[in-house]
KOLVO-908088 format. One record per atom (N, C-alpha, C, CB): x, y, z; residue in three letters. Coordinates in steps of 0.2 Angstrom, whole numbers, padded with zeros to 4 digits, always signed. Glycine has a CB too. Layout:
XYZAla...
This chain:
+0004-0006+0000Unk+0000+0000+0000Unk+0004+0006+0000Unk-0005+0000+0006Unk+0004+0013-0005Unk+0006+0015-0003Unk+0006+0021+0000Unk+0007+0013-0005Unk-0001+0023+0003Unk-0002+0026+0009Unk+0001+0031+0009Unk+0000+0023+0015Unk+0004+0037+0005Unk+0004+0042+0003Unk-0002+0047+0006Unk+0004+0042-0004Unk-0007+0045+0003Unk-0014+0051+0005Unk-0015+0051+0011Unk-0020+0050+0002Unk-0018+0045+0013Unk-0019+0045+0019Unk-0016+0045+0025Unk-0020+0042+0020Unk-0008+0044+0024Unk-0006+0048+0031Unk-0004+0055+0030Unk+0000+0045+0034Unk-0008+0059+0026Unk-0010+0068+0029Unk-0016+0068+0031Unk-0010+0075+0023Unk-0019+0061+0032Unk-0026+0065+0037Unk-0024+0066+0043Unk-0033+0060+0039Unk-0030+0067+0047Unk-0030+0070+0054Unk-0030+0063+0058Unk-0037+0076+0056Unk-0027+0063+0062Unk-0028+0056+0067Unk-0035+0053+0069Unk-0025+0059+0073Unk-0041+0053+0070Unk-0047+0051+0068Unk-0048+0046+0061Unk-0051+0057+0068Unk-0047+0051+0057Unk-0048+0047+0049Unk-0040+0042+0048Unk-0049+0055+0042Unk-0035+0045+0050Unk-0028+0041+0050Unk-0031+0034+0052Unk-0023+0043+0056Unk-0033+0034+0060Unk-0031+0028+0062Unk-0038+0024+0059Unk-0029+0027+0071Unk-0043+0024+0058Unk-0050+0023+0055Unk-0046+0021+0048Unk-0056+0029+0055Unk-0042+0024+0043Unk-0041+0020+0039Unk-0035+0016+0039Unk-0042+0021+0035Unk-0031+0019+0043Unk-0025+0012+0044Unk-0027+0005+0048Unk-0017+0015+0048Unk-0034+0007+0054Unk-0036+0001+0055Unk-0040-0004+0048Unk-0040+0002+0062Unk-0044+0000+0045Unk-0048-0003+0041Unk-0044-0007+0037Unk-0052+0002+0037Unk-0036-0005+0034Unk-0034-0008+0030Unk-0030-0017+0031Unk-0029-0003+0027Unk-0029-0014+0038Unk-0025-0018+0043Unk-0028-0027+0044Unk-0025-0014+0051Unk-0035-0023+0046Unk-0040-0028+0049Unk-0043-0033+0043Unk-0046-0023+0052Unk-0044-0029+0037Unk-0046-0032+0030Unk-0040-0038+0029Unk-0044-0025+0023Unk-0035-0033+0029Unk-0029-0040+0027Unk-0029-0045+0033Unk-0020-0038+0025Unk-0028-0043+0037Unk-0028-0049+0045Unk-0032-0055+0044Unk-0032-0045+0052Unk-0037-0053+0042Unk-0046-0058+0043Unk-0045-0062+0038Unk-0055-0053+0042Unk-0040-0062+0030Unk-0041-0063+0024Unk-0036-0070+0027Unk-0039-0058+0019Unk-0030-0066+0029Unk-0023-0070+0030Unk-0025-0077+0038Unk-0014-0062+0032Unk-0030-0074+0041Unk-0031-0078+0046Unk-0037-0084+0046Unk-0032-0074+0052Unk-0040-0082+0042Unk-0047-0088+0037Unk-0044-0092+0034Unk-0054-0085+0031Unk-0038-0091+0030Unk-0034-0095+0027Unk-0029-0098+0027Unk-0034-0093+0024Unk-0028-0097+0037Unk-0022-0100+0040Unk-0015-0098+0035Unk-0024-0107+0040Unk-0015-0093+0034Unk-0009-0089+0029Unk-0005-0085+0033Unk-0011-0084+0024Unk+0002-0085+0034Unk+0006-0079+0037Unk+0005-0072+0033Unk+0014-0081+0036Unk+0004-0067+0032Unk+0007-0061+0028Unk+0009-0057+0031Unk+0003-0058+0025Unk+0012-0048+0027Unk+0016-0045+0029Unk+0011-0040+0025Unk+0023-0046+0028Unk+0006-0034+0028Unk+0007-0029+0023Unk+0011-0022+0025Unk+0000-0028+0022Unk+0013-0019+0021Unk+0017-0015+0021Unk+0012-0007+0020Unk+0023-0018+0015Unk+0017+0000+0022Unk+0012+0005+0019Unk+0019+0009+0019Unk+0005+0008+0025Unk+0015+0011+0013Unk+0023+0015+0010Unk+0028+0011+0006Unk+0029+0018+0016Unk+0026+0007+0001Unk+0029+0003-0003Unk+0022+0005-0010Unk+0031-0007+0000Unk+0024+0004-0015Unk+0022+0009-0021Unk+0018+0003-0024Unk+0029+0013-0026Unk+0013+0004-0027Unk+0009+0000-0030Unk+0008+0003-0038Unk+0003-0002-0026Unk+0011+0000-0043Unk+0009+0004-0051Unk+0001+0003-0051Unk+0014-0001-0060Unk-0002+0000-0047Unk-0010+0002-0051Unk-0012+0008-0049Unk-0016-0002-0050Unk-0010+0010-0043Unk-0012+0015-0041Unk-0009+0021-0040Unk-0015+0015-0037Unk-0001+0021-0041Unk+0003+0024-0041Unk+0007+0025-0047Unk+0006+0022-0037Unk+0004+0030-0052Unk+0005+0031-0060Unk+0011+0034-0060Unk+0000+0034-0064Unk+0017+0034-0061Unk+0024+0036-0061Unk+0028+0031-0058Unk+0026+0042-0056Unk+0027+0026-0052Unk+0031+0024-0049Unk+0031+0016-0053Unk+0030+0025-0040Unk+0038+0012-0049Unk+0038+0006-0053Unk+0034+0001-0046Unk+0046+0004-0055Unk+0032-0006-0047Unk+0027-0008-0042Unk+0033-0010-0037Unk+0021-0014-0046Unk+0030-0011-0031Unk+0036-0013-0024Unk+0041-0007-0024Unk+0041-0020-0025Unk+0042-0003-0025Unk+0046+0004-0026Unk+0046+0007-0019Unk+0043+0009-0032Unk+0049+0006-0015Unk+0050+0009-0006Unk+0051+0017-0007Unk+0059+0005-0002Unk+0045+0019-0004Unk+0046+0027-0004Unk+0045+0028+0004Unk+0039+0032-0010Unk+0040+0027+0006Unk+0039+0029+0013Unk+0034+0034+0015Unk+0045+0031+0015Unk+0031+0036+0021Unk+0027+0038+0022Unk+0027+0043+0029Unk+0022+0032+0022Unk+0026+0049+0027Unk+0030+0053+0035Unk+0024+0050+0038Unk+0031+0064+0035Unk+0028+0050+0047Unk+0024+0047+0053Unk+0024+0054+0058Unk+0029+0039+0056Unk+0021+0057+0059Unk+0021+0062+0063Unk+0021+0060+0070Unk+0015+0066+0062Unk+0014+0054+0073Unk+0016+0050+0080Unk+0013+0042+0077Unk+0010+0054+0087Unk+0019+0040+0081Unk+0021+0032+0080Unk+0014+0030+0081Unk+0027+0028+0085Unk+0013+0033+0089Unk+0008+0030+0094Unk+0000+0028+0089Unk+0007+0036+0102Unk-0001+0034+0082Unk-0010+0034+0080Unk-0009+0028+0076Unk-0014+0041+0074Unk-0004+0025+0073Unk-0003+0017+0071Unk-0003+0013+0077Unk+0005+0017+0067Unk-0003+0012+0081Unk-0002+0008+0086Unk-0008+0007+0088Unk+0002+0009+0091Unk-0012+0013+0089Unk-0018+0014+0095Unk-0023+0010+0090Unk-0020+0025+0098Unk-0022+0011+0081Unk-0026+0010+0079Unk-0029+0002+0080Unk-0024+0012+0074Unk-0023-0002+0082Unk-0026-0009+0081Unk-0032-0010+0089Unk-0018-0014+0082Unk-0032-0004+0091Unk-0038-0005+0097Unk-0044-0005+0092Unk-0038+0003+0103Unk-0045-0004+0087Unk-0053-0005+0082Unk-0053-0013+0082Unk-0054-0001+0072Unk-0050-0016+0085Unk-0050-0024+0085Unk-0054-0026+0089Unk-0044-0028+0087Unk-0056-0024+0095Unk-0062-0025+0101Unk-0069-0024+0096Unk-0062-0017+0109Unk-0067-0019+0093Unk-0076-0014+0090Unk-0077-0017+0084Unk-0075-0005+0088Unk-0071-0020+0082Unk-0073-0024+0074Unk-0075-0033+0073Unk-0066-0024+0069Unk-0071-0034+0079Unk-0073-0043+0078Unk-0078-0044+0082Unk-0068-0048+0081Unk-0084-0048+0082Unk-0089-0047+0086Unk-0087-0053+0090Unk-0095-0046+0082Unk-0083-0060+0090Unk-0080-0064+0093Unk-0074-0063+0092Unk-0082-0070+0091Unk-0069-0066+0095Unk-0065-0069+0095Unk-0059-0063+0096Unk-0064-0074+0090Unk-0059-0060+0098Unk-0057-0054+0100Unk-0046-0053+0102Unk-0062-0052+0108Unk-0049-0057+0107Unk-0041-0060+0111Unk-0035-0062+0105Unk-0043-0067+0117Unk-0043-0067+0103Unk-0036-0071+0095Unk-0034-0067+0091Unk-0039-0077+0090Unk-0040-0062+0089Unk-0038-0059+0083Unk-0030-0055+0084Unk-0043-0053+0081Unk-0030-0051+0092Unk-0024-0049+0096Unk-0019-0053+0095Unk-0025-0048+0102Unk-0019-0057+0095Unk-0012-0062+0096Unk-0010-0065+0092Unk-0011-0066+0101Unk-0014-0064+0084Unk-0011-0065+0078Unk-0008-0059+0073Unk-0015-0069+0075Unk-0014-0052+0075Unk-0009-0046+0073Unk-0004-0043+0077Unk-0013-0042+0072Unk+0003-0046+0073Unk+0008-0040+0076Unk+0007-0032+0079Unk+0012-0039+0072Unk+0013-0030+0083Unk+0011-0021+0082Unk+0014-0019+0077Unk+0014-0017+0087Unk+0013-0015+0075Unk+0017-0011+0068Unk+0023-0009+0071Unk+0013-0002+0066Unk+0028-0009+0064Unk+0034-0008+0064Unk+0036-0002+0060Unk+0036-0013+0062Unk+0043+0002+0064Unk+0042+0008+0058Unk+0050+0006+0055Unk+0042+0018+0063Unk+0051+0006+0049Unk+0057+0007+0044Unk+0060+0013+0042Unk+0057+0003+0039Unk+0064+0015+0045Unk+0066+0022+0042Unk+0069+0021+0035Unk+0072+0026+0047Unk+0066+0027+0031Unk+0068+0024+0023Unk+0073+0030+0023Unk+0062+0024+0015Unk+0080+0028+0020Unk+0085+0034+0017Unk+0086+0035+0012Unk+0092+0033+0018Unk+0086+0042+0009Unk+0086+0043+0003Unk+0090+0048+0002Unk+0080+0043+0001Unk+0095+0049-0001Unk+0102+0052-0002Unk+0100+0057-0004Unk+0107+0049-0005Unk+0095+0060-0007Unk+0093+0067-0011Unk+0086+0072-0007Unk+0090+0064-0019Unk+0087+0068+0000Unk+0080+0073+0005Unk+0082+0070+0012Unk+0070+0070+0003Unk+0079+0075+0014Unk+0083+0076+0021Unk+0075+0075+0027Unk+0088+0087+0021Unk+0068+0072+0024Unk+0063+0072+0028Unk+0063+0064+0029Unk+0057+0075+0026Unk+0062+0064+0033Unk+0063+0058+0038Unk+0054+0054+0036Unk+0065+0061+0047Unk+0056+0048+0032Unk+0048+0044+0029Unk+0050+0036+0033Unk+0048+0043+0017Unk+0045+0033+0032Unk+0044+0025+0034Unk+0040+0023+0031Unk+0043+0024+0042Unk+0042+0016+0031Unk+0038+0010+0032Unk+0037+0006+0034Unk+0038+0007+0030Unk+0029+0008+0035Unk+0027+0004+0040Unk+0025-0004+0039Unk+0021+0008+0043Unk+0023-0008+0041Unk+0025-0016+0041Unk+0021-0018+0048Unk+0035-0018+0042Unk+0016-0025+0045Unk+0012-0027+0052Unk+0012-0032+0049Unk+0005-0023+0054Unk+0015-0037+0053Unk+0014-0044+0053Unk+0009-0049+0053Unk+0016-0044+0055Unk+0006-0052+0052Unk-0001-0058+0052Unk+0001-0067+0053Unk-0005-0059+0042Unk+0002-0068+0059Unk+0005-0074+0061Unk-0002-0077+0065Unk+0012-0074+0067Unk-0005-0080+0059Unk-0013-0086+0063Unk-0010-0094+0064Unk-0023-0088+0056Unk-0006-0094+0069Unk-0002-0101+0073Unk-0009-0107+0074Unk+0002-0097+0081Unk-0009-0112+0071Unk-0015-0117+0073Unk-0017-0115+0078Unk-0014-0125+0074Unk-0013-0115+0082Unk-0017-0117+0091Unk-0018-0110+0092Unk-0010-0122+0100Unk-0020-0105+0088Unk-0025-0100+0090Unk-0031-0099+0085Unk-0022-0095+0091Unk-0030-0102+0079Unk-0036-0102+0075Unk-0039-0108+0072Unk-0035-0097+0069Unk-0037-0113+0077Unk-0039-0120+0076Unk-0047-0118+0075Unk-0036-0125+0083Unk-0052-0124+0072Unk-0059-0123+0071Unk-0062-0115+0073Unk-0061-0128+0076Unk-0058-0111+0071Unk-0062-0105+0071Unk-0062-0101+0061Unk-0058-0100+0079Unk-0070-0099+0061Unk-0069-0091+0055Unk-0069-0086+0056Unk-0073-0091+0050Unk-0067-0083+0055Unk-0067-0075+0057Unk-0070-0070+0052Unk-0059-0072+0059Unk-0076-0068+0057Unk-0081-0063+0052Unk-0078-0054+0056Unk-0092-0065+0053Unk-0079-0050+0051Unk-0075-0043+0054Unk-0081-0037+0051Unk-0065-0041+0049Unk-0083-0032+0057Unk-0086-0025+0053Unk-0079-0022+0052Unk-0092-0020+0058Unk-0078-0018+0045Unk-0074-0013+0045Unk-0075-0008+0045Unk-0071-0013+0043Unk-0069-0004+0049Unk-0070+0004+0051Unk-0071+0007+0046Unk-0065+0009+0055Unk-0074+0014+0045Unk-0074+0017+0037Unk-0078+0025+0041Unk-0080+0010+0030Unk-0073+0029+0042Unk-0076+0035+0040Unk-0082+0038+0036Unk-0071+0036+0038Unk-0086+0041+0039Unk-0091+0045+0034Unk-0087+0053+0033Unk-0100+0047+0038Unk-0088+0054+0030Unk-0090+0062+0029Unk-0095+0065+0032Unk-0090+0064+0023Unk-0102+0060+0028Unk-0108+0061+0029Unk-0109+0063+0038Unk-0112+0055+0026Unk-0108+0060+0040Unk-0110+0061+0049Unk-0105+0061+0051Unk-0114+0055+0053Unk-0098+0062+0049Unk-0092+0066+0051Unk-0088+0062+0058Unk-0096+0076+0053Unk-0090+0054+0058Unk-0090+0048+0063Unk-0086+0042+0059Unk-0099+0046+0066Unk-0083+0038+0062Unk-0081+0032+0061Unk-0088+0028+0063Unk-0075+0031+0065Unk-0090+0024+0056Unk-0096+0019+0057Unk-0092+0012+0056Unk-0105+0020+0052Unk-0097+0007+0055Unk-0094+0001+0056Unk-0098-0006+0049Unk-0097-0002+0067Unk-0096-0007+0045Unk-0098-0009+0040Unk-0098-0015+0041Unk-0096-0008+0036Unk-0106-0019+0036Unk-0109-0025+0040Unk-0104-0032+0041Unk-0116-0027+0034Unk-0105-0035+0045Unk-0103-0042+0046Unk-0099-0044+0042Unk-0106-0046+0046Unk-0093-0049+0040Unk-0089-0050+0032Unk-0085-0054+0034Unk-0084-0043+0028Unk-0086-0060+0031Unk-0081-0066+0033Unk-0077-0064+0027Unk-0083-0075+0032Unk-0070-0062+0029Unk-0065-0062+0020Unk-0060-0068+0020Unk-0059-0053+0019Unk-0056-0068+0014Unk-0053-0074+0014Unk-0045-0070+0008Unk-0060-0082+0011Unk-0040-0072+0009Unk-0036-0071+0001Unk-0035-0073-0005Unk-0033-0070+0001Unk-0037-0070-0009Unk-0037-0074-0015Unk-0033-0068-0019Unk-0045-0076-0019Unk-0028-0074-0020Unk-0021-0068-0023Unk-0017-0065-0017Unk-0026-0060-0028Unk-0020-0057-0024Unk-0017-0053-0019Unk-0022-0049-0015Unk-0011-0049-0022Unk-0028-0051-0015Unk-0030-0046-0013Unk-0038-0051-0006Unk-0031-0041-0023Unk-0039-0048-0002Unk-0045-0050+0002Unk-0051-0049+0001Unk-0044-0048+0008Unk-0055-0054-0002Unk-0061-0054-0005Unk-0066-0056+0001Unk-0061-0058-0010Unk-0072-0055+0000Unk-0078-0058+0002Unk-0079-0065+0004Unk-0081-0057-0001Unk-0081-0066+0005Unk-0086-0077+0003Unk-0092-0073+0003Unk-0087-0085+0013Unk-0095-0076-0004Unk-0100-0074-0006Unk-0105-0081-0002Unk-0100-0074-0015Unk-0111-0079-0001Unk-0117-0081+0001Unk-0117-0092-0002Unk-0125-0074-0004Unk-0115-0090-0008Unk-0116-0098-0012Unk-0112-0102-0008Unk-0113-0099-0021Unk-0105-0098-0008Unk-0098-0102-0005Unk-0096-0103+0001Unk-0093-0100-0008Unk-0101-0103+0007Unk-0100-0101+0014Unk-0099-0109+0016Unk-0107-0095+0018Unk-0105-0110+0013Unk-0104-0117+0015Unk-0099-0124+0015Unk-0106-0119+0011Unk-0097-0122+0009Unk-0090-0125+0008Unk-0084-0124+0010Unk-0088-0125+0002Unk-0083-0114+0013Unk-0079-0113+0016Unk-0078-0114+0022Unk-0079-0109+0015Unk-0085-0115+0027Unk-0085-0118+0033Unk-0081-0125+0033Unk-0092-0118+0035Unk-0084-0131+0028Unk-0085-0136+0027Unk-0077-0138+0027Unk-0088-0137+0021Unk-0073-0133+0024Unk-0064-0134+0022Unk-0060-0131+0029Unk-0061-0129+0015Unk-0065-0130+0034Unk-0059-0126+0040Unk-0054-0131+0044Unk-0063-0122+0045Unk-0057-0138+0044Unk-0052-0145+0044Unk-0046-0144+0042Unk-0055-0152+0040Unk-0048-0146+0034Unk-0043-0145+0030Unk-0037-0140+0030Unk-0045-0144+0027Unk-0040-0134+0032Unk-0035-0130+0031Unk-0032-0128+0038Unk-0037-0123+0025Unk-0033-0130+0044Unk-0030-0130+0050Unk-0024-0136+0049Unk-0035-0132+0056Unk-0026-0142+0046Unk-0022-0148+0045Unk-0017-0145+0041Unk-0025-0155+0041Unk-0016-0142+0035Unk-0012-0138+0031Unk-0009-0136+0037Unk-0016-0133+0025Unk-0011-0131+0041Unk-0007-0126+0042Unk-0003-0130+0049Unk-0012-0119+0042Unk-0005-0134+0052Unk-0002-0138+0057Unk+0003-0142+0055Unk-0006-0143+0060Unk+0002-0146+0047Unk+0010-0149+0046Unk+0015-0144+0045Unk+0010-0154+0039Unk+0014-0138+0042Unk+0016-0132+0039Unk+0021-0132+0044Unk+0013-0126+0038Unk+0017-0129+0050Unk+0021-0126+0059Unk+0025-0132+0060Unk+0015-0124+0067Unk+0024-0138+0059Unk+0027-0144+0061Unk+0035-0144+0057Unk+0021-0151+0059Unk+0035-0142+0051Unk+0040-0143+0045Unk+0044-0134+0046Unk+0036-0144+0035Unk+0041-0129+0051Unk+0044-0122+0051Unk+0045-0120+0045Unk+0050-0122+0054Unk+0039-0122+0040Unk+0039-0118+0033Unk+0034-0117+0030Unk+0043-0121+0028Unk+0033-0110+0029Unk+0021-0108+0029Unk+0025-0107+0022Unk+0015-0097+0035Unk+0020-0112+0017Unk+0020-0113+0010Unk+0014-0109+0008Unk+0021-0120+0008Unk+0010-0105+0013Unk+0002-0101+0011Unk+0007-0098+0003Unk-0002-0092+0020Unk+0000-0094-0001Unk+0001-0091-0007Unk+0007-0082-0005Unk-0009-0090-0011Unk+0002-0080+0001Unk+0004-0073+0003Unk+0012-0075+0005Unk-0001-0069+0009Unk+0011-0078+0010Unk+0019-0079+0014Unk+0027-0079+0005Unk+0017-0093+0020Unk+0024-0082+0002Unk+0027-0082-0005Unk+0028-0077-0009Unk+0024-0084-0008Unk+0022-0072-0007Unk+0021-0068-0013Unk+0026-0062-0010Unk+0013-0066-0016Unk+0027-0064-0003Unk+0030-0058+0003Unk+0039-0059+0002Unk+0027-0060+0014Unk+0041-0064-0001Unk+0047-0066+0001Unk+0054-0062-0002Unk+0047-0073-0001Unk+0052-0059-0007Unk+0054-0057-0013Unk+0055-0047-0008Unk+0047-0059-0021Unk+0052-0046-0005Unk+0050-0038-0003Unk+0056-0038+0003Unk+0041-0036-0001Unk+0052-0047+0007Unk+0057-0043+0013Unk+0064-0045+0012Unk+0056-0045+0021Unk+0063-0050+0006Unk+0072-0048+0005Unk+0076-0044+0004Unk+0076-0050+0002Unk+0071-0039+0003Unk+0074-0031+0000Unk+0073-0027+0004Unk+0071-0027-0006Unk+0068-0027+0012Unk+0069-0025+0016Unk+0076-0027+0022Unk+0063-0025+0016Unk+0076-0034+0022Unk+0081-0035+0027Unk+0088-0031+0023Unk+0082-0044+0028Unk+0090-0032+0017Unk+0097-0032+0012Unk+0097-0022+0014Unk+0095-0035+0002Unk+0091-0019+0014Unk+0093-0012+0011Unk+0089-0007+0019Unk+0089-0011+0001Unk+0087-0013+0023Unk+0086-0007+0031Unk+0081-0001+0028Unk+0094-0003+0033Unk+0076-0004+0021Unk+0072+0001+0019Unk+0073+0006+0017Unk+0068+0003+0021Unk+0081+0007+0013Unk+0083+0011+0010Unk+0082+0009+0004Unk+0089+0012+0011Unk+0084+0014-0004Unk+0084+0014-0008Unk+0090+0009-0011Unk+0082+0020-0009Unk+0095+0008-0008Unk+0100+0007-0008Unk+0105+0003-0002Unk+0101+0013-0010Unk+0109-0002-0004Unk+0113-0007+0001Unk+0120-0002+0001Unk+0113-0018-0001Unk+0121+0000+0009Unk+0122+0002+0010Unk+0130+0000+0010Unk+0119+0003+0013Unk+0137+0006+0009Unk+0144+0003+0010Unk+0147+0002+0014Unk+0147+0005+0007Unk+0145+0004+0020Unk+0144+0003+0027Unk+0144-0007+0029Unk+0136+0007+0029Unk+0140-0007+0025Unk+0140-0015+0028Unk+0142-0020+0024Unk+0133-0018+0030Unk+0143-0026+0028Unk+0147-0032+0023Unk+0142-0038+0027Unk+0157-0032+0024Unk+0143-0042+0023Unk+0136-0047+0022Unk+0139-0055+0022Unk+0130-0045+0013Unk+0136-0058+0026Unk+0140-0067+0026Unk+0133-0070+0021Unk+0140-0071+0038Unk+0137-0073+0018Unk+0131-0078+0013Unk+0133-0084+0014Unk+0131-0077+0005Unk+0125-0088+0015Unk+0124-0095+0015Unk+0123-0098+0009Unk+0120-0099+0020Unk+0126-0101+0005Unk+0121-0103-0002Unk+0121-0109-0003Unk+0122-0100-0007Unk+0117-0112-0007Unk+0121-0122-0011Unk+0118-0119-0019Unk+0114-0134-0007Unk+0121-0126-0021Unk+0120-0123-0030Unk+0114-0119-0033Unk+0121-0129-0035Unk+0116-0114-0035Unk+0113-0111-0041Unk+0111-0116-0046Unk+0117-0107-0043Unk+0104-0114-0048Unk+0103-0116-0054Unk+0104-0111-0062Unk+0097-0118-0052Unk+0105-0115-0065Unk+0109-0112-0072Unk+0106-0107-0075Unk+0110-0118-0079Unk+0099-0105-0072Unk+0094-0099-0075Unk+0095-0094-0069Unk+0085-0101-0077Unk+0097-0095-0063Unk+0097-0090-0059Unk+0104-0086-0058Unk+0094-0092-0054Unk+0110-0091-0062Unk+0114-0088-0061Unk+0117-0083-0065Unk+0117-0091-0060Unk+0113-0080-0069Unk+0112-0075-0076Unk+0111-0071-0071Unk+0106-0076-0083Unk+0108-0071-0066Unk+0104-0066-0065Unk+0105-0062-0056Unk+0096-0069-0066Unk+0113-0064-0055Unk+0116-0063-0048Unk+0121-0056-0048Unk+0120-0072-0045Unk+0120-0052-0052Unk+0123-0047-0054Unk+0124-0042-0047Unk+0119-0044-0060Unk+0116-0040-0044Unk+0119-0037-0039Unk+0122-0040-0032Unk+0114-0033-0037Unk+0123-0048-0033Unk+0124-0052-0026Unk+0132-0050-0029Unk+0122-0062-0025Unk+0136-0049-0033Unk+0142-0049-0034Unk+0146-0042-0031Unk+0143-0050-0040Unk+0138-0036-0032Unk+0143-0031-0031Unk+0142-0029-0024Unk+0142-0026-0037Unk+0140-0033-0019Unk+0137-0032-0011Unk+0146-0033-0008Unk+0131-0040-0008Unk+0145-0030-0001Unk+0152-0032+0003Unk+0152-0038+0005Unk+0154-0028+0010Unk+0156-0042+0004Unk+0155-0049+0006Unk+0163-0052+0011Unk+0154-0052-0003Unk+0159-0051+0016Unk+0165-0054+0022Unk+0168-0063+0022Unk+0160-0053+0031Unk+0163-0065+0021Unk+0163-0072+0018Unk+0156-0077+0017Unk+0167-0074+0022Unk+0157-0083+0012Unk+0153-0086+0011Unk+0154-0093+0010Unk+0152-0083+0006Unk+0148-0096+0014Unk+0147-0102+0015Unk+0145-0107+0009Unk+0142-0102+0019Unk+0149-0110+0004Unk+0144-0112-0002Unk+0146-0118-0002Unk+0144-0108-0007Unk+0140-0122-0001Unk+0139-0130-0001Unk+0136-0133-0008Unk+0133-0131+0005Unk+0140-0128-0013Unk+0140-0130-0020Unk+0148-0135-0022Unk+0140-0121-0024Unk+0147-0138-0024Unk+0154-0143-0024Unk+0157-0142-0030Unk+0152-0150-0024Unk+0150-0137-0034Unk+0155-0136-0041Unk+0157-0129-0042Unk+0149-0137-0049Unk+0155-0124-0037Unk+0154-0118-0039Unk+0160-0113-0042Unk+0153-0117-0033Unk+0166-0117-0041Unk+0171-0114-0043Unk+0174-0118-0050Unk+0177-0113-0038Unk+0167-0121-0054Unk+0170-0122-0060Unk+0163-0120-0064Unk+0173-0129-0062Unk+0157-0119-0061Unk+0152-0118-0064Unk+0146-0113-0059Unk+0151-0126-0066Unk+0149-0114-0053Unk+0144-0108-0047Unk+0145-0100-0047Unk+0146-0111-0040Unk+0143-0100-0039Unk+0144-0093-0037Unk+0151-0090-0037Unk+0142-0092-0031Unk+0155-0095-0037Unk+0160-0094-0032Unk+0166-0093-0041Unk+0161-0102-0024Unk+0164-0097-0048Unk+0167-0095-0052Unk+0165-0087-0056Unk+0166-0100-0056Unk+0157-0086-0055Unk+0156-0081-0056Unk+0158-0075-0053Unk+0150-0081-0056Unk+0158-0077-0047Unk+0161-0069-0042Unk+0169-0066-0043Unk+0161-0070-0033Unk+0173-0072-0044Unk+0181-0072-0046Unk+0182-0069-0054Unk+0185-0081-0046Unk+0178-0070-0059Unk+0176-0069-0065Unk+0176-0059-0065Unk+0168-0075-0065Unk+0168-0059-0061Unk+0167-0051-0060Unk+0173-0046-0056Unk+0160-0050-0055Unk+0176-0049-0051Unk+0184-0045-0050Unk+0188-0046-0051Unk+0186-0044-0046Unk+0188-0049-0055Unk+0194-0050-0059Unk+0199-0043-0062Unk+0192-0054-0067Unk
């Protein structure tokens, strides 16, 4: 999301829609026993005509605390299960973003979605979402909404398909218990996230990895289509590397990187 607009509202309408957006994704990622990560201040091209899509810009934070307090619309939105919902949404996290040509201080913000079996075992989670009027100038509460995720995005369960959805919540608790059993959430989101925070751990939500630091790599072989494509792993500070590639120095990382500093 990239939350440009809405963090110049007024703290009322702020936290009303950073809970609304929060809670949306939460309810999607916890019906479907999914980990996620939504981010605010990372650039989306559908809605953000100029920028490229995942493009880290950031979002000025005036007080940390109207992000935080927001997740109190969790009592006023779930109509059960209240506690659980709390102890599968993280608190928000702030990433200071650096940018070498501005001197105002932006973030990204980051809230995590961990629905661990043994808290959403046999349960579905229906949510009112907060949503500002203008009209009566109040935060109201929008009707009842089991959501689920499809893709990338938290949809509905239409009226036809409730049935079936109930019908599968076995199923996808079993999924999600061998998962936690193997310490690897193979959900769609947990996947589609993997790719962002590697660019958030690597670059501290900067625009750029820093020359300040130097980086220990674990790796085993590359495959022959991804090693076309390890351009910037070569040009990082590299203190040393673990590589449980047996070929690497006739056909791996380790021939490629001798290769580029040559």
């Amino acid at each position: 999301k990239s939350f440009s607009i809405a963090a110049a509202l007024d703290p009322t309408r702020l936290r009303a829609k950073f809970a609304r957006e929060v809670l949306k994704f939460a309810t999607g990622c916890m019906n479907i026993r999914s980990n996620g990560t939504i981010h605010f201040g990372v650039m989306d091209s559908k809605e953000d005509a100029g920028y490229v899509h995942g493009e880290i810009i950031g979002i000025r934070v005036e007080e940390k605390d109207i992000y935080v307090d927001s997740l109190d619309y969790i009592e006023r939105s779930f109509p059960s299960g209240k506690e659980l919902v709390r102890q599968c949404v993280r608190p928000p996290r702030f990433i200071e973003v650096m940018d070498r040509e501005s001197t105002e201080k932006r973030f990204v913000v980051e809230v995590d979605i961990v629905p661990s079996v043994s808290i959403v075992k046999n349960k579905v989670f229906s949510v009112r979402l907060p949503n500002f009027k203008e009209s009566s100038n109040k935060v109201e509460f929008e009707k009842e909404t089991i959501l689920r995720r499809v893709g990338s995005k938290s949809e509905p369960v239409v009226d036809k398909d409730l049935s079936d959805f109930y019908q599968n919540v076995g199923h996808r608790d079993t999924q999600r218990e061998e998962a936690e059993k193997n310490q690897f959430i193979s959900a769609p989101e947990a996947c589609q996230d993997l790719g962002r925070k590697l660019t958030m751990l690597l670059t501290s939500g900067k625009k750029f990895i820093e020359k300040e630091k130097w980086f220990i790599l674990v790796t085993n072989k590359f495959k022959s289509d991804d090693i076309c494509n390890i351009d910037w792993l070569l040009n990082m500070n590299v203190f040393c590397v673990f590589d449980f590639d047996p070929e690497s120095k006739t056909s791996g990382l380790c021939k490629a990187y001798l290769e580029h500093h040559a």
